[in-house]
BALOBA-1460 file (C-alpha; in Angstrom, 3 decimals):
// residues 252
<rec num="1" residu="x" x="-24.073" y="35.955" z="36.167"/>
<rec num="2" residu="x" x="-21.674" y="38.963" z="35.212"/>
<rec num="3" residu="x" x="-21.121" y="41.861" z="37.000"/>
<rec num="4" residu="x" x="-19.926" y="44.508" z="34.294"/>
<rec num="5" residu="x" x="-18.158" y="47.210" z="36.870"/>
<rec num="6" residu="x" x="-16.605" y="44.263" z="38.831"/>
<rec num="7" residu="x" x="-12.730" y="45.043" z="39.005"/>
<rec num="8" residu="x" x="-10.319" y="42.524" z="37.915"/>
<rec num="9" residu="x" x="-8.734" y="40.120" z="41.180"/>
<rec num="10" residu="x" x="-5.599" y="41.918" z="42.243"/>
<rec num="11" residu="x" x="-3.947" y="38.791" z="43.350"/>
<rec num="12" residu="x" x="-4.293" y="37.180" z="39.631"/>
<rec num="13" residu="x" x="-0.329" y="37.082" z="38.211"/>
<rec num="14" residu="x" x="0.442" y="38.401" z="34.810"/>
<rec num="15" residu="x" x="-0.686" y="34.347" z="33.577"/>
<rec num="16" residu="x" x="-0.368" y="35.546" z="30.014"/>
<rec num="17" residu="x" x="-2.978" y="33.252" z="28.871"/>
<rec num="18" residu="x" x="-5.771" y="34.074" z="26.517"/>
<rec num="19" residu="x" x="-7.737" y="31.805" z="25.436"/>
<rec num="20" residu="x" x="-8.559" y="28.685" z="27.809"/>
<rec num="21" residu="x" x="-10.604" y="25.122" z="27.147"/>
<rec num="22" residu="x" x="-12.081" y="23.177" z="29.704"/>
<rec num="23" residu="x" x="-12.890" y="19.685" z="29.736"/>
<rec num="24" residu="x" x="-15.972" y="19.703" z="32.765"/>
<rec num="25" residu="x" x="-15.816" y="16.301" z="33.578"/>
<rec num="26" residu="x" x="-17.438" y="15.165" z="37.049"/>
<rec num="27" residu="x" x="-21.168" y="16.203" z="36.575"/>
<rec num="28" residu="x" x="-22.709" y="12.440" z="37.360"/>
<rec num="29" residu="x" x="-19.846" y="10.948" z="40.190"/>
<rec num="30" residu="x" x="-20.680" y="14.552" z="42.225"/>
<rec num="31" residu="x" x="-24.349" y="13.730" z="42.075"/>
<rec num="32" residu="x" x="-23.995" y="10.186" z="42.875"/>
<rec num="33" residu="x" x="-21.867" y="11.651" z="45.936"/>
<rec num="34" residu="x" x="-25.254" y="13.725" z="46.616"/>
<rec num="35" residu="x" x="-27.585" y="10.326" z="46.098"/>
<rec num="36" residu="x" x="-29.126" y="12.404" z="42.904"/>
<rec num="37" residu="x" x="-29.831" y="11.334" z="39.803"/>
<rec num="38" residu="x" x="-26.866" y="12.400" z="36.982"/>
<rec num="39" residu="x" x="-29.215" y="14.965" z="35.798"/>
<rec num="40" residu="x" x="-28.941" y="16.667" z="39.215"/>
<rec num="41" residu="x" x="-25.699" y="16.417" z="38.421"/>
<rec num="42" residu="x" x="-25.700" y="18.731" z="34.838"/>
<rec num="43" residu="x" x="-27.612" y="21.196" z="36.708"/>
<rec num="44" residu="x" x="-25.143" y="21.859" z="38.971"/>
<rec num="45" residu="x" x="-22.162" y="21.947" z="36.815"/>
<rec num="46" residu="x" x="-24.231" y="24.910" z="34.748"/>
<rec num="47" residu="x" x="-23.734" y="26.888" z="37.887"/>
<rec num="48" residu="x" x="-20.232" y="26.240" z="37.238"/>
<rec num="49" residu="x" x="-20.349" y="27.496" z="34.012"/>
<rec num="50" residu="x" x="-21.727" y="30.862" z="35.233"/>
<rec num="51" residu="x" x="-18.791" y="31.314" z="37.256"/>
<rec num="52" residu="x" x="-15.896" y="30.108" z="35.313"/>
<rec num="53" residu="x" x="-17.787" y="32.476" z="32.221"/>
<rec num="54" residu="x" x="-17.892" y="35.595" z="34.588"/>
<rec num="55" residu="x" x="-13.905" y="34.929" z="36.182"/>
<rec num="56" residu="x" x="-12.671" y="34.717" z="32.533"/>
<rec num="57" residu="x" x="-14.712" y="37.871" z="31.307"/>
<rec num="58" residu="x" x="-13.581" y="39.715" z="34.747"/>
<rec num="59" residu="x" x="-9.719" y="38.826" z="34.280"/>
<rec num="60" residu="x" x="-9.671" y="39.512" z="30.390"/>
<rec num="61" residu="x" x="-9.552" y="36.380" z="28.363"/>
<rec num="62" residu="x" x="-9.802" y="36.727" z="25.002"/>
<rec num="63" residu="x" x="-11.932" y="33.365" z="24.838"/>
<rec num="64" residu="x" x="-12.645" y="30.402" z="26.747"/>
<rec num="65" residu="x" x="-14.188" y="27.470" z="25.272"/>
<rec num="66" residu="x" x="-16.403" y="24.702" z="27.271"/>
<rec num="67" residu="x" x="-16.591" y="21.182" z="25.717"/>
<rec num="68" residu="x" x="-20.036" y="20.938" z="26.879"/>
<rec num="69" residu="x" x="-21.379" y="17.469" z="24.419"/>
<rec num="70" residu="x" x="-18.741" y="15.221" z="22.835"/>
<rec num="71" residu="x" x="-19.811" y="13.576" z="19.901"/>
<rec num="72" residu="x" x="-19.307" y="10.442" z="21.425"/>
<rec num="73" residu="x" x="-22.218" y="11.322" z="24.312"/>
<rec num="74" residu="x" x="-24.960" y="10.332" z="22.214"/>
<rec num="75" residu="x" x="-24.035" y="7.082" z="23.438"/>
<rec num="76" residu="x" x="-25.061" y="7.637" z="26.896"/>
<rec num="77" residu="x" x="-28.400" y="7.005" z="28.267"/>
<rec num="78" residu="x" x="-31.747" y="8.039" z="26.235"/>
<rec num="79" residu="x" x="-32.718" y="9.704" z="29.658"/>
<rec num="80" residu="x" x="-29.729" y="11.723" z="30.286"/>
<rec num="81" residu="x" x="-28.863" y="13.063" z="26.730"/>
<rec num="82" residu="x" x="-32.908" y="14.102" z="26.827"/>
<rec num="83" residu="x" x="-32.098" y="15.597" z="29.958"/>
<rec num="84" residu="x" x="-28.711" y="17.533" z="28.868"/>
<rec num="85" residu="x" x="-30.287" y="18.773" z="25.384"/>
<rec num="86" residu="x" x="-33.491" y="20.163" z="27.689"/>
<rec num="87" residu="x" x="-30.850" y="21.976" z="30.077"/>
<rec num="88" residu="x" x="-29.175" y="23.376" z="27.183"/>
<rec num="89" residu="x" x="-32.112" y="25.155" z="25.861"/>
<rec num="90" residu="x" x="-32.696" y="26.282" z="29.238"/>
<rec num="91" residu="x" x="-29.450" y="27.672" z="29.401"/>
<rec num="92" residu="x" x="-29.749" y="29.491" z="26.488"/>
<rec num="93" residu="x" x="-32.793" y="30.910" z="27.124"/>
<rec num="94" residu="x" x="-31.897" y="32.304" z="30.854"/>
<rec num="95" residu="x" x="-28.399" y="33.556" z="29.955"/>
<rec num="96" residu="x" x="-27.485" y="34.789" z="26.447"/>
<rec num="97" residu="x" x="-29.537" y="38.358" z="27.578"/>
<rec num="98" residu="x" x="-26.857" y="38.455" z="30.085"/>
<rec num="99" residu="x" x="-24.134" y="37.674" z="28.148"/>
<rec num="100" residu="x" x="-25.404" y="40.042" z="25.771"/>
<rec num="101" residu="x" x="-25.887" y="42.972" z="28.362"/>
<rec num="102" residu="x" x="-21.937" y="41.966" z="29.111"/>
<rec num="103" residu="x" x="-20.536" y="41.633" z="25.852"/>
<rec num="104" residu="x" x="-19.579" y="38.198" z="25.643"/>
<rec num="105" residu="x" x="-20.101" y="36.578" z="22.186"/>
<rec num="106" residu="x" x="-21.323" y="33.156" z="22.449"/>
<rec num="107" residu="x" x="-20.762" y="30.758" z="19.895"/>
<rec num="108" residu="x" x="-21.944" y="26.706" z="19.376"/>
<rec num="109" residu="x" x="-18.572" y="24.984" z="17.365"/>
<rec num="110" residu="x" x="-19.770" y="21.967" z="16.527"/>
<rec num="111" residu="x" x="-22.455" y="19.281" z="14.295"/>
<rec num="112" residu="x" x="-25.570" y="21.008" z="15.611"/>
<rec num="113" residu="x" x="-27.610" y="19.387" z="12.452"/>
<rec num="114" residu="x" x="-28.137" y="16.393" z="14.605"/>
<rec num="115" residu="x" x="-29.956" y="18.489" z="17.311"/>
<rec num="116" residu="x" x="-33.583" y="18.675" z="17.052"/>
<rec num="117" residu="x" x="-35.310" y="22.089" z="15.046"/>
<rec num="118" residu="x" x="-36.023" y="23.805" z="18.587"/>
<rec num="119" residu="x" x="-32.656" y="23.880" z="19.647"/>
<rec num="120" residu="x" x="-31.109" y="25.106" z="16.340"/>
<rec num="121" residu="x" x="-33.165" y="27.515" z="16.600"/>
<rec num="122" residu="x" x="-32.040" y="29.120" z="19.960"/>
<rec num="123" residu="x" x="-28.664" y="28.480" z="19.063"/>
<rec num="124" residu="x" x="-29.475" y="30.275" z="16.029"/>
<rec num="125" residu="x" x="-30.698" y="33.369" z="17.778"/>
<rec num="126" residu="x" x="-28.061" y="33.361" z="20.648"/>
<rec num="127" residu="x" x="-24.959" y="33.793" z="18.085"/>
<rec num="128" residu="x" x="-26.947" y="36.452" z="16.354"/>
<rec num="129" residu="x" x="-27.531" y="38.349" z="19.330"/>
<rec num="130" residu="x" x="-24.057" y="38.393" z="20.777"/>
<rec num="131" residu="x" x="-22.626" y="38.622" z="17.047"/>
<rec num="132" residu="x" x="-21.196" y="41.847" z="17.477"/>
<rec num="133" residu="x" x="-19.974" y="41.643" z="21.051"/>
<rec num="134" residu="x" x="-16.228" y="42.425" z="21.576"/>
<rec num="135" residu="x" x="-15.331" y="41.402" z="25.216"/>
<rec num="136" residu="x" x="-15.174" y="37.647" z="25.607"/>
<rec num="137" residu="x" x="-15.887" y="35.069" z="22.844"/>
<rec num="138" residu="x" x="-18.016" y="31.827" z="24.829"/>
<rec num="139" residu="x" x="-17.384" y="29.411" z="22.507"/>
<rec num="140" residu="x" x="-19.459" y="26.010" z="23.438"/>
<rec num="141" residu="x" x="-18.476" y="22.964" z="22.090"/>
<rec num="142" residu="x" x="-21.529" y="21.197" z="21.971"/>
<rec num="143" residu="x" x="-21.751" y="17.415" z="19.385"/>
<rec num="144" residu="x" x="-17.941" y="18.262" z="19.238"/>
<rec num="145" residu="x" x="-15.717" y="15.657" z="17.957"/>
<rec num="146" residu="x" x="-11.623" y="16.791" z="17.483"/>
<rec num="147" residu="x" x="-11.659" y="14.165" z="14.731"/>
<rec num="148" residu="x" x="-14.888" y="15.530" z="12.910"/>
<rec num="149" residu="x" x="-13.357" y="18.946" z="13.306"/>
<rec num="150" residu="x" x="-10.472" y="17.967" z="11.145"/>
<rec num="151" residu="x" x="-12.422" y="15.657" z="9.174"/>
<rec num="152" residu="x" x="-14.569" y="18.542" z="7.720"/>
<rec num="153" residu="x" x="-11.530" y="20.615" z="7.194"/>
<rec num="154" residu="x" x="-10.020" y="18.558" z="4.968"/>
<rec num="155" residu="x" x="-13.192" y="17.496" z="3.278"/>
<rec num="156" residu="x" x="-13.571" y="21.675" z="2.971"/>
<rec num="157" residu="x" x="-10.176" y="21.378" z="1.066"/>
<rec num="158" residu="x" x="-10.799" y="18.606" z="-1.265"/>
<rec num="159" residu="x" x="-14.145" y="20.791" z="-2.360"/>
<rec num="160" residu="x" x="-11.486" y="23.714" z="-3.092"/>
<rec num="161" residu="x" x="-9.185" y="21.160" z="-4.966"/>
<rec num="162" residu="x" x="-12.008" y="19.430" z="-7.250"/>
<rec num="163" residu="x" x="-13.117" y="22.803" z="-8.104"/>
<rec num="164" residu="x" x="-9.651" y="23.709" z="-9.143"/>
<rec num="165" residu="x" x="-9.367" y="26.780" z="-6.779"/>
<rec num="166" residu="x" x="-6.360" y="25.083" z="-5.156"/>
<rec num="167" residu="x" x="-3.685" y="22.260" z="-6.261"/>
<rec num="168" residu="x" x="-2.734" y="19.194" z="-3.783"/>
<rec num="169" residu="x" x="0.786" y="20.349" z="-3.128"/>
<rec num="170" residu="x" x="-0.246" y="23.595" z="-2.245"/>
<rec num="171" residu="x" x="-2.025" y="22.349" z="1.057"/>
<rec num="172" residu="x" x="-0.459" y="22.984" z="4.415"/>
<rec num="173" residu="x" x="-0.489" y="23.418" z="7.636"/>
<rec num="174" residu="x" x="-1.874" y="26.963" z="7.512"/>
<rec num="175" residu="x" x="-4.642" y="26.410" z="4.693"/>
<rec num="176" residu="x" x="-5.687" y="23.463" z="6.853"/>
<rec num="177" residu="x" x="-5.429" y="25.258" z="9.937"/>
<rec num="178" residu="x" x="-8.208" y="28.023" z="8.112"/>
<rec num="179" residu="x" x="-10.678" y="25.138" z="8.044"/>
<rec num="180" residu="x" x="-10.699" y="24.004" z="11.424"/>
<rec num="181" residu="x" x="-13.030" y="25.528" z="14.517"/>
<rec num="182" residu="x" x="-12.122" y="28.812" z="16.092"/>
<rec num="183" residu="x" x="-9.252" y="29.698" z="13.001"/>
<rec num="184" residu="x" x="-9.995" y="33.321" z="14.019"/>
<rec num="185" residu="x" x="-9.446" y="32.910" z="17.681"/>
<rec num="186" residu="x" x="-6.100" y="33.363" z="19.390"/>
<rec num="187" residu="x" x="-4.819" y="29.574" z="19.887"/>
<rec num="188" residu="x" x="-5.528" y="27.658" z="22.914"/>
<rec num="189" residu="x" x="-2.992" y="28.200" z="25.662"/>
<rec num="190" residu="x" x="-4.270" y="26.040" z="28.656"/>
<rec num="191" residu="x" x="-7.036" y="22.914" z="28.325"/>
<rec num="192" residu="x" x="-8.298" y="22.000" z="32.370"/>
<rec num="193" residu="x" x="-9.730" y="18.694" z="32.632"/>
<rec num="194" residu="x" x="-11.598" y="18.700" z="36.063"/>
<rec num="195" residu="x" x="-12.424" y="15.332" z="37.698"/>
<rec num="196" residu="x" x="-9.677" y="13.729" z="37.842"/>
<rec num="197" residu="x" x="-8.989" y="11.458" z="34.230"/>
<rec num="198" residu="x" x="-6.193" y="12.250" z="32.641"/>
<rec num="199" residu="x" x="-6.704" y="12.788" z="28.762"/>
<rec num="200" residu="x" x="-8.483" y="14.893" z="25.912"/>
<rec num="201" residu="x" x="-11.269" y="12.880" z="25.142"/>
<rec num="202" residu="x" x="-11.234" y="13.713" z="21.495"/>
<rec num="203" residu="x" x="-11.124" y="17.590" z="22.278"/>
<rec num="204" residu="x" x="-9.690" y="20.014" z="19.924"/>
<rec num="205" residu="x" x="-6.934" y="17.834" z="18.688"/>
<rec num="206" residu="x" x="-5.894" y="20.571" z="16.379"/>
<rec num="207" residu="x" x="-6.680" y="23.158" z="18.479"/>
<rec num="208" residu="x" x="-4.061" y="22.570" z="21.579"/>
<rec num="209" residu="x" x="-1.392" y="20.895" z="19.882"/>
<rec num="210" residu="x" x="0.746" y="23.046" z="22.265"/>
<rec num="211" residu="x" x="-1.362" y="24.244" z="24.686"/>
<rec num="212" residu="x" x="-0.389" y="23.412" z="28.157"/>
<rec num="213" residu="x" x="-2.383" y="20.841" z="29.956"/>
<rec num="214" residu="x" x="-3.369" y="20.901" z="33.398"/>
<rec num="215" residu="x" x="-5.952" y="18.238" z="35.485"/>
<rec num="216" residu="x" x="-7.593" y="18.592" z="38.753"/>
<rec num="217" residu="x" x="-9.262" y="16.032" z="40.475"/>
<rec num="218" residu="x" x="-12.123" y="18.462" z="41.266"/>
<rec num="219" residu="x" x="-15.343" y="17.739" z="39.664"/>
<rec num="220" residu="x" x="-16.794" y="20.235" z="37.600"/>
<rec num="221" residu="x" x="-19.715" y="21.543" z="40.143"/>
<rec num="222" residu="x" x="-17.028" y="22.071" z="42.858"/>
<rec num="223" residu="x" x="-15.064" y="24.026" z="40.432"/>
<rec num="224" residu="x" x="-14.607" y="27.767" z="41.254"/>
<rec num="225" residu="x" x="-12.847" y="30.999" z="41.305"/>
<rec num="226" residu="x" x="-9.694" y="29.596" z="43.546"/>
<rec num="227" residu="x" x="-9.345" y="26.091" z="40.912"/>
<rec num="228" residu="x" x="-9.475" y="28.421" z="38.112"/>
<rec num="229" residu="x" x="-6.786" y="30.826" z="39.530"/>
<rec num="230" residu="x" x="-4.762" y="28.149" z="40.557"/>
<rec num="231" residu="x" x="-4.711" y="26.737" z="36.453"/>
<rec num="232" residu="x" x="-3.513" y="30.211" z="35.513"/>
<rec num="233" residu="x" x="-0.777" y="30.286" z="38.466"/>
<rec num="234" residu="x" x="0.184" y="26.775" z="37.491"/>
<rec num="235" residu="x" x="0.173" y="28.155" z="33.669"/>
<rec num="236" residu="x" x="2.103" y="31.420" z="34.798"/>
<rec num="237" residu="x" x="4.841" y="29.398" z="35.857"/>
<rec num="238" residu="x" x="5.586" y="26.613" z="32.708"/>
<rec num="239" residu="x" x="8.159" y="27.613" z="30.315"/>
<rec num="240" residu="x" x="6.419" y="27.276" z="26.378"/>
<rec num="241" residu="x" x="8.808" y="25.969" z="24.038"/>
<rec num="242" residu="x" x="6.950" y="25.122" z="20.885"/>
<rec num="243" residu="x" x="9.429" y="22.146" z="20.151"/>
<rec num="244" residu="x" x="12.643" y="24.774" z="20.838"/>
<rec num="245" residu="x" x="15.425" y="23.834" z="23.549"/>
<rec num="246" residu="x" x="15.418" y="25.654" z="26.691"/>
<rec num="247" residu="x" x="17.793" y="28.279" z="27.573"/>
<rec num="248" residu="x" x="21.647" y="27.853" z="28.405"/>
<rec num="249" residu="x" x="22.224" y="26.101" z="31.821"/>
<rec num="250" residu="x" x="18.426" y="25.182" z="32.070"/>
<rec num="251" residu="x" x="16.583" y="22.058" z="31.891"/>
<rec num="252" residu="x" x="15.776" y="20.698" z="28.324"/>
């Protein structure tokens, strides 16, 4: 999966991002291209993952976070979630040795009390593994919800004002900010959607309020090194304002 003495791409441009979210949409329309079942489908997007985990380790992210199960999937097919929880043990037990051996620290963001005992477990056992790792944090949003991320949050500050630890008016955007997913992490600079739609799906709504957004109407199994460098060039080249103007003479 990794290659630990593989040099960084010489072509890459100084992108300046460091942490980056995908959206891997296109799983089930590439294996209905194929005549396969959706399943098929998953199993080829996780070779996906493998790459786009070893390009960002390779170029230096700080962290790049995969929204691998929405919340709202559970409404899909009895069949296919089976299938999808089933492939995520697998891929927890054939990779997190290698991420280990690499230094990636993997961690599951999301309501993992729904998912049966067996999987807690490994996820359980894959975050303490990788705990201590300092290259690359994996971070895999898996029954993620953006709306149950800030839900909790603010439920997490109404325990801290009932106890008396904090008062109303002193909530903000900060303290909030501390409750959400990932607070530790550098923010999200660029979310790719692959597939083609064009919105968040209820993705780290906190998260990327101004992250910069970029979709691809290549479906996730198709996506590789070139799609990924190509997000970063297209990244490289946007000018981040964070709600200021732009500079004299430019375009506001």
């Amino acid at each position: 999966m990794l290659s630990a003495n593989q040099p960084l791409s010489e072509s890459l441009p100084e992108h300046g991002a460091r942490h980056v979210a995908i959206i891997m949409d296109g799983n089930g329309r590439w294996a209905k291209r194929q005549g396969k079942m959706r399943a098929f489908g998953h199993k080829a997007g996780a070779k996906s993952v493998r790459r786009a985990v070893t390009f960002a380790a390779n170029i230096g992210l700080d962290a790049l976070t995969l929204y691998a199960f929405s919340s709202e999937n559970w409404n899909r097919p009895a069949q296919e979630v089976s299938a999808l929880m089933e492939l995520f043990i697998w891929a927890l037990d054939s990779e997190v040795k290698n991420l280990h051996r690499n230094n990636v620290r993997l961690r599951v963001i999301g309501d993992t009390s729904r998912f049966n005992a067996r999987l807690q477990e490994r996820i359980r056992k894959a975050e303490a593994l990788t705990a201590q790792n300092t290259g690359l944090t994996l971070n895999i949003a898996a029954n993620y919800g953006g709306r149950w991320d800030i839900i909790q949050g603010v439920k997490a500050l109404a325990a801290r004002v009932q106890s008396g630890e904090v008062l109303p008016e002193q909530i903000d955007e900060d303290m909030l900010g501390q409750q959400v997913c990932m607070n530790e992490l550098s923010p999200v600079d660029l979310v790719i959607r692959t597939g083609g739609e064009h919105r968040i799906s209820n993705f780290l709504l906190w998260q990327i309020a101004y992250a910069e957004l970029y979709f691809t109407e290549v479906l996730w199994p198709d996506f590789d090194e070139q799609d990924f460098e190509g997000a970063l060039n297209a990244f490289a080249s946007r000018e981040r304002r964070y709600g200021g103007t732009a500079p004299d003479g430019e375009k506001a």
